[in-house]
Every structure is written in structure tokens, then in C-alpha cells.
C-alpha positions as CSV (number, residue, x, y, z in Angstrom):
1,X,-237.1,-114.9,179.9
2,X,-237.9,-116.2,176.4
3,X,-235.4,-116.6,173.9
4,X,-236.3,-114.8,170.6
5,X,-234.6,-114.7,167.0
6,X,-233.4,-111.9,165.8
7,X,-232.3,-111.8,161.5
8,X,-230.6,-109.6,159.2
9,X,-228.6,-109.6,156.4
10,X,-226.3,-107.6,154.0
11,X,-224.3,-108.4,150.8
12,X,-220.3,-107.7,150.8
13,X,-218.7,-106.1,147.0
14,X,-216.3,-108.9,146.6
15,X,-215.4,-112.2,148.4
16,X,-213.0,-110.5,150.2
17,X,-211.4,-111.6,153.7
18,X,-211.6,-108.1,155.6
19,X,-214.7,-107.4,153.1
20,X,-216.7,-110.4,154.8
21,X,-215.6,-109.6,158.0
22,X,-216.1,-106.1,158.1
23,X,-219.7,-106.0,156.4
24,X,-220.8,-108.9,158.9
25,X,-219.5,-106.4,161.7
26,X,-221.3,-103.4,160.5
27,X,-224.7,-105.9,160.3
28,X,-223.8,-107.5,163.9
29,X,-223.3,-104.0,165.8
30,X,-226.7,-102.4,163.9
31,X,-228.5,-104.9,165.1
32,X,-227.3,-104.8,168.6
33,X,-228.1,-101.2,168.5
34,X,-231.3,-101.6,167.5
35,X,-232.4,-103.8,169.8
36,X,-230.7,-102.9,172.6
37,X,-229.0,-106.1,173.2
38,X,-226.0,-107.0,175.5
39,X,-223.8,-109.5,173.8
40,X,-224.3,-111.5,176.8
41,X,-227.9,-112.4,176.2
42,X,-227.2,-113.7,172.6
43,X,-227.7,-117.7,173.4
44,X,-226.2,-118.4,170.1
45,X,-225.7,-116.9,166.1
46,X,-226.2,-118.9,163.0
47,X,-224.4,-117.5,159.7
48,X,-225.2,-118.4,156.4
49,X,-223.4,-117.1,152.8
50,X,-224.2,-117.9,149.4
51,X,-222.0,-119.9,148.0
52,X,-220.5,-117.1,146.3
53,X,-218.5,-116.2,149.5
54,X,-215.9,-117.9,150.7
55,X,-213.0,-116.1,151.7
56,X,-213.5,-116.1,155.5
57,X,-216.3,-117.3,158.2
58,X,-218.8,-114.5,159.1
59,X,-218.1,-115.4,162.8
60,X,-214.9,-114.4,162.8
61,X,-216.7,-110.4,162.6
62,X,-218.3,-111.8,166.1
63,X,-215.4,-113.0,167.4
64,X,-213.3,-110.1,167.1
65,X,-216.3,-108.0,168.3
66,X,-215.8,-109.6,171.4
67,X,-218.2,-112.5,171.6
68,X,-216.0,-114.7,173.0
69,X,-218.7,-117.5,174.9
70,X,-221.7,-116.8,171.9
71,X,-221.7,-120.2,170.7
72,X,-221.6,-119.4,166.9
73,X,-221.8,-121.7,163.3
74,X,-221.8,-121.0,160.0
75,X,-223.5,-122.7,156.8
76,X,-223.8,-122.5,153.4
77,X,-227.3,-121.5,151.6
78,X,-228.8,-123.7,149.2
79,X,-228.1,-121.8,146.0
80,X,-231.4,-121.0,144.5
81,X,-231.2,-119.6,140.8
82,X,-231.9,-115.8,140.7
83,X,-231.2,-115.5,144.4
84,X,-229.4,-112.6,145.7
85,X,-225.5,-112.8,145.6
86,X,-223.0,-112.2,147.8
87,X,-225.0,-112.5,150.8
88,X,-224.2,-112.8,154.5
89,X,-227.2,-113.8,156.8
90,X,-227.4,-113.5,160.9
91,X,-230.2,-115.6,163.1
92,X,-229.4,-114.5,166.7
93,X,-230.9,-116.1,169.5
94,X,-231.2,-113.8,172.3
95,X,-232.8,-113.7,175.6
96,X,-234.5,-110.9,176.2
97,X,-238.1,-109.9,177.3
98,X,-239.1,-107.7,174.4
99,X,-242.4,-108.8,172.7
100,X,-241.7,-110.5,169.1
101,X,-243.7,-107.6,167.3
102,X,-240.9,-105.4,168.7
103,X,-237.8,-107.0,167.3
104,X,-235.9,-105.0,164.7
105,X,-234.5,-106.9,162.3
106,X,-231.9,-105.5,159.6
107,X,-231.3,-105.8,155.8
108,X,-228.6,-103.9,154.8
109,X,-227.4,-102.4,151.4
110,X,-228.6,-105.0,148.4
111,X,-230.0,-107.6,151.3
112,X,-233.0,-105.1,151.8
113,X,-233.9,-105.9,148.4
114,X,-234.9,-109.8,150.4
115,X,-237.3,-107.8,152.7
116,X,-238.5,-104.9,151.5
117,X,-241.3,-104.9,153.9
118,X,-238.4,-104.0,156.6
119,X,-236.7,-100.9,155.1
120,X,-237.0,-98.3,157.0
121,X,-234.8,-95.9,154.8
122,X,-232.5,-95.1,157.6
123,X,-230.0,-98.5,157.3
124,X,-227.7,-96.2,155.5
125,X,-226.3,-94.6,159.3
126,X,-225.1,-97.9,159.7
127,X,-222.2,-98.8,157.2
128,X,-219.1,-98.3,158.5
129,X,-215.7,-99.2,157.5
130,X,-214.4,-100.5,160.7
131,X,-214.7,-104.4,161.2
């Protein structure tokens, strides 16, 4: 079975603890829907922020969804002027068989703006309070 990356992104209001973990939640279980992935086919996640956020790892939204043995890291993004602040990004590494055309990959709330190309209009059923 190949192994095939899976990315998304959205942008917490504040540098906030519970903001961070909770908006890297919402992102995490959208794209599992999605996709239709089982947490145990994710081979790994990598998390970058901007270097505006640092209150609290991304991966702690993972580990507190339950994805105890995902091997997870997070980094920081090289901070390009004009880029897009207060951004959380996701690169899964799944297994799964489903052809790379047919990967759904997520930008929610001011991260679509990074990938317009993807915005379906319908991210919006995603953003949930619960982390």
C-alpha cells in the first residue's frame, strides 16, 4: 500500500493554549473525515506554525484525539514577510490505496486564503468548538 501525504491548514484568533489545540483538532478530524482515514494508517504528522504561535504544540490536538503510536513533530515556518499569520499546518503520511488525484486536502478559515484552488465553500461544517 503506498503511503501518500495528505495537507491542510487553518489559522487560530489568538496564540492561545486551548485556541491552538482546539483549531488543530477541528483541522485533524476534517481531514480524517474527508478522506476516510483510520488513525491507524497515519505513518506519521508533521506540524508547522508561524512563528507567531507559540502557546502550545499542535500535536498535543493529536494526542488528545487519541493518536497515541502516530509518530508526530512539530517545526517552526520560516517567516516570510506578508505571509499569512497565525497559521497551523498538517502533512500527514498515511497509508492508504486511494489514488493521489483523490486526496482531499483542507484549508480552513483564513488558511484557504493559501490555496484557493482548494475551497470548496463547504469547510465552514467543520469548525467546531470541541478540541
Amino acid at each position: 500500500m503506498p503511503v501518500r501525504g495528505v495537507r491542510g491548514a487553518t489559522t487560530v484568533e489568538r496564540n492561545d493554549r486551548e485556541e491552538i489545540i482546539a483549531r488543530t483538532g477541528e483541522l485533524l478530524r476534517a481531514l480524517v473525515e474527508r478522506n476516510g482515514i483510520e488513525v491507524s494508517d497515519v505513518v506519521s504528522a508533521i506540524f508547522s506554525v508561524t512563528d507567531d504561535v507559540d502557546a502550545e504544540f499542535p500535536a498535543v490536538a493529536a494526542r488528545r484525539l487519541g493518536w497515541i503510536y502516530t509518530p508526530l513533530m512539530c517545526a517552526r515556518e520560516i517567516p516570510v514577510p506578508g505571509s499569512l499569520p497565525l497559521c497551523v499546518r498538517v502533512l500527514l503520511h498515511v497509508n492508504m490505496d486511494r489514488p493521489q488525484e483523490d486526496i482531499i486536502h483542507l484549508y480552513l478559515r483564513e488558511a484557504r486564503k493559501l490555496r484557493p484552488d482548494l475551497d470548496t465553500g463547504d469547510e465552514d461544517r467543520y469548525y467546531r468548538s470541541e478540541a
